[in-house]
KEBA-947720 format. One line per 3 residues: number of its first residue (from 1); their letters; for each residue x, y, z of C-alpha. Coordinates in Angstrom, 3 decimals, padded with zeros to 6 digits. Layout:
<rs>
NUM> A> X Y Z  ...
</rs>
This chain:
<rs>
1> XXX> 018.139 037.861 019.520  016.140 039.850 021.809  018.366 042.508 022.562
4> XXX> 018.730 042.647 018.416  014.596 042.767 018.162  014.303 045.583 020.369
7> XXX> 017.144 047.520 019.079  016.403 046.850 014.962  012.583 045.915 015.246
10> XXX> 011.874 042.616 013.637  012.060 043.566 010.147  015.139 044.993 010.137
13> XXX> 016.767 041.925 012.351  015.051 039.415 009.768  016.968 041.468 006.545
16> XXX> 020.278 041.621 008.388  020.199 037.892 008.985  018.974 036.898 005.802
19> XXX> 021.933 038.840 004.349  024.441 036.414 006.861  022.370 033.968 006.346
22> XXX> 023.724 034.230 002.327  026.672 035.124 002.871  027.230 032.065 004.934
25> XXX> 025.999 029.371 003.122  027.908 030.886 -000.683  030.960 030.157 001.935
28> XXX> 029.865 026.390 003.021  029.116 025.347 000.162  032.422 024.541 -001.164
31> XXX> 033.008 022.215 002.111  029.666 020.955 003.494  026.908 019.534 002.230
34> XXX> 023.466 020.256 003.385  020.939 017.351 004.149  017.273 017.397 004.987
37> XXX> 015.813 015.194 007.214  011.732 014.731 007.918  010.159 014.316 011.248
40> XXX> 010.129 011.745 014.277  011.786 009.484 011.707  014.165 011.885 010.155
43> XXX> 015.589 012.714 013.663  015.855 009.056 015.156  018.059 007.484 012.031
46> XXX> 020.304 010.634 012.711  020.454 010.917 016.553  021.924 007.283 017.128
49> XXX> 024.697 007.312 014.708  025.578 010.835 015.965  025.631 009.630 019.308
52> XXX> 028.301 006.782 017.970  030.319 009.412 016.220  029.569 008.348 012.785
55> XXX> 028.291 011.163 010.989  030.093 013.005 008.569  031.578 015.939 009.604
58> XXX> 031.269 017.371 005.851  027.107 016.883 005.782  025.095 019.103 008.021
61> XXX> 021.720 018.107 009.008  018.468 020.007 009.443  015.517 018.453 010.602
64> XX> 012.042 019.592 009.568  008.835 018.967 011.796
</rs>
């Protein structure tokens, strides 16, 4: 990311990975599903069943702060 910054400038770096960024998720979307989780809470009813191995491998999770 760094070397990227310095070589493209920030504006540039932030346009070519908003482009991937795109193109990425018009490919996921036919196989995984994207959930949204909130805060302390949001991470802890996530992090213990991961840690068991039952999550879905088909749902990925973001956590927002």
């Amino acid at each position: 990311y760094a070397n990227r910054t310095s070589e493209w400038g920030p504006a540039v770096l932030q346009k070519k990975l908003g482009k991937a960024w795109l193109a990425f998720t018009g490919v996921i979307s036919d196989w995984m599903k994207v959930e949204i989780a909130h805060g302390p809470e949001g991470l802890k009813k996530l992090y213990l069943p991961m840690l068991d191995g039952k999550m879905d491998p088909s749902v990925g999770h973001i956590v927002e702060w």
